[in-house]
Each structure stands twice: as structure tokens, then as C-alpha cells.
C-alpha positions in Angstrom: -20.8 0.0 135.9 -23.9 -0.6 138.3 -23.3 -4.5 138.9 -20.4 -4.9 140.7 -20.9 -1.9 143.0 -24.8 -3.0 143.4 -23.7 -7.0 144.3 -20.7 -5.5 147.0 -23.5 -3.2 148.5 -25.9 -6.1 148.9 -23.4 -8.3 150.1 -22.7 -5.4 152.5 -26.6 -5.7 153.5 -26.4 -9.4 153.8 -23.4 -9.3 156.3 -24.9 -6.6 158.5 -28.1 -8.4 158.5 -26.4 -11.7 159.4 -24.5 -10.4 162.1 -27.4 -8.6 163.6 -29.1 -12.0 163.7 -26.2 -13.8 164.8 -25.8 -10.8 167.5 -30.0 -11.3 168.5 -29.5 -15.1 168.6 -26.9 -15.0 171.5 -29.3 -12.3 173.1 -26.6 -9.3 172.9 -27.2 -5.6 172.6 -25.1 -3.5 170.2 -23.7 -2.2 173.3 -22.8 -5.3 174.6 -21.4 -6.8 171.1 -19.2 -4.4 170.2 -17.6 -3.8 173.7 -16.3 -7.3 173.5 -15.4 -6.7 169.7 -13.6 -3.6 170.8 -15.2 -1.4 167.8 -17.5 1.4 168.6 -21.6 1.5 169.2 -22.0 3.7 166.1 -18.9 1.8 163.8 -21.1 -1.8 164.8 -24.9 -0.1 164.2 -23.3 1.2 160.4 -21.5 -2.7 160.1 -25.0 -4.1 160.9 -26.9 -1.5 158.2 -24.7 -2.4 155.7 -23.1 1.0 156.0 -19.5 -0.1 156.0 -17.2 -2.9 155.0 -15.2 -3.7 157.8 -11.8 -5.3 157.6 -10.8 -8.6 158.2 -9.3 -8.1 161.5 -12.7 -6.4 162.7 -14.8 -8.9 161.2 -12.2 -11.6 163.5 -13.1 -9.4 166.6 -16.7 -9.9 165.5 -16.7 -13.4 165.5 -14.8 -14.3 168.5 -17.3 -12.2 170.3 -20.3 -14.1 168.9 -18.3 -17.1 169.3 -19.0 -17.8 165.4 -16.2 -18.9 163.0 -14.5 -15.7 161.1 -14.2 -17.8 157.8 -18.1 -17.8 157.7 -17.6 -13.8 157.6 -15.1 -13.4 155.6 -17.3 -14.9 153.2 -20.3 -13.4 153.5 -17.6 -10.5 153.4 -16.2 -11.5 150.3 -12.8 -11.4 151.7 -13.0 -15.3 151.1 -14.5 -17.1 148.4 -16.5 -20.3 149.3 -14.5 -23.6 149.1 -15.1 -25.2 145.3 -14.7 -28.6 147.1 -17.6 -30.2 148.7 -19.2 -28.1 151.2 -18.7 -28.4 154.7 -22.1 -29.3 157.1 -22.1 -25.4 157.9 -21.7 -23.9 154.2 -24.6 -26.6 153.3 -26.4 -25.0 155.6 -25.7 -21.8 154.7 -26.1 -22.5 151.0 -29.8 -24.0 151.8 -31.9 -21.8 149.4 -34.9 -23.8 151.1 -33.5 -21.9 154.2 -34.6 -18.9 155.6 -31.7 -17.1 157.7 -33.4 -18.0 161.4 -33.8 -21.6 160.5 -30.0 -21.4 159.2 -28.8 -19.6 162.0 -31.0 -22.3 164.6 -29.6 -25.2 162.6 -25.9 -23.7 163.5 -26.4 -23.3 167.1 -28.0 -26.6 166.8 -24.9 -27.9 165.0 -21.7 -26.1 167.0 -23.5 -27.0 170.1 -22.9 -30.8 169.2 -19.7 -30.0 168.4 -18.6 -28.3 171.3 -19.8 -31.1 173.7 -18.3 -33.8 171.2 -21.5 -35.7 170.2 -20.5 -37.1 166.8 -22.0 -40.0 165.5 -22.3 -42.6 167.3 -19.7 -45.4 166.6 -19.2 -48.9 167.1 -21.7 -51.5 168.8 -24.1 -49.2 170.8 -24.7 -47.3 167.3 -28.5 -46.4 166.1 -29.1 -48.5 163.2 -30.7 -46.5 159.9 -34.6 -46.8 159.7 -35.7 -49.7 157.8 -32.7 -51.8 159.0 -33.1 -55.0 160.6 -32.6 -55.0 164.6 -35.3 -55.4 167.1 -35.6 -52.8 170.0 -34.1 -52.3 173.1 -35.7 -52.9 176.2 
């Protein structure tokens, strides 16, 4: 049967790829990434060519070292399918077809960095108004 062995070697692709972008983003080497994931040079080079599927508690040891949330691999893994309820602002982004996977992975720095320094939306009096509503501007 060539389809479910061709979609897990793709997805394989697809994780390695991601990963090497995610790893390129935060301006690591291979070296450098997999030190602080406690794999090997070689075991990270074959995880980032698709080469091989690493476990769960390797692709946790991934994440924390590129400071990116493990669910996001274990889905691209597979290990996890993707929640049926409405996505999440980070699955919408990574389900963007429009998308390419810098513009998703800028959009997620974009977004966590936000998060991190806890600038939600803005709340209460002092809130932007949408475009088109009425409300003069401050001076």
C-alpha cells in the first residue's frame, strides 16, 4: 500500500523542514540546537531531512530548546491529531494555505512575542475603537 507510507514520509519531510526553519529563525546551528535538545548532531541533521521519526519525548526536547510549544510537533508529528474544535490563533496560522511557512513562522514569533510580554487586547476605556467607528482622535 503506497499511501499511507508515502503521507507518513512526507509528514516526516514536513516536520524536519519546519524545525530547520524554526531552528534558522532563532539563528541556531545544528550544533547548537541539538546540544540544548540533548540528541546528537547527526540524530538532529537526519530529524531535519526527514530521515527519522523521533519520539515524543525527543520532539519535547526539541521544542523547549526552540522555545516553541511541543503540541505544535506532535502534530506536525502526527503523534497528535489537530483539535476538531475551533482552531486556536496558532493552528489558524498554521492551517493558512495562503501562507507560506516563513510568513507562518514570522506571524508566530510575532504572535508568542505578544504573549510573553502580556499585550492582549486592549480592554476597558483607553481601548482602540474598530475603524469606521465613531470617536474623534486623540490629541
Amino acid at each position: 500500500m503506497a499511501g499511507p507510507p508515502a503521507e507518513i514520509e512526507q509528514r516526516l519531510r514536513d516536520l524536519g523542514e519546519f524545525i530547520r526553519e524554526q531552528r534558522r529563525s532563532t539563528q541556531l546551528s545544528l550544533r547548537k540546537l541539538a546540544a540544548r535538545a540533548g540528541v546528537s548532531n547527526p540524530y538532529l541533521s537526519q530529524i531535519e531531512r526527514g530521515l527519522r521519526k523521533p519520539s515524543a519525548e525527543i520532539l519535547q526536547a526539541i521544542a523547549r530548546a526552540l522555545q516553541i510549544s511541543a503540541e505544535t510537533l506532535y502534530v506536525r508529528a502526527g503523534i497528535l491529531d489537530r483539535a476538531p474544535e475551533a482552531p486556536g490563533t496558532e493552528q489558524a496560522i498554521l492551517a493558512d494555505a495562503t501562507l507560506g511557512e516563513h510568513q507562518k513562522q514570522v506571524l508566530l514569533e510575532v504572535y508568542r512575542s505578544l504573549r510573553r510580554t502580556g499585550s492582549g487586547p486592549a480592554a476597558g476605556p483607553d481601548a482602540v475603537p474598530p475603524q469606521g467607528s465613531a470617536g474623534g482622535a486623540r490629541g
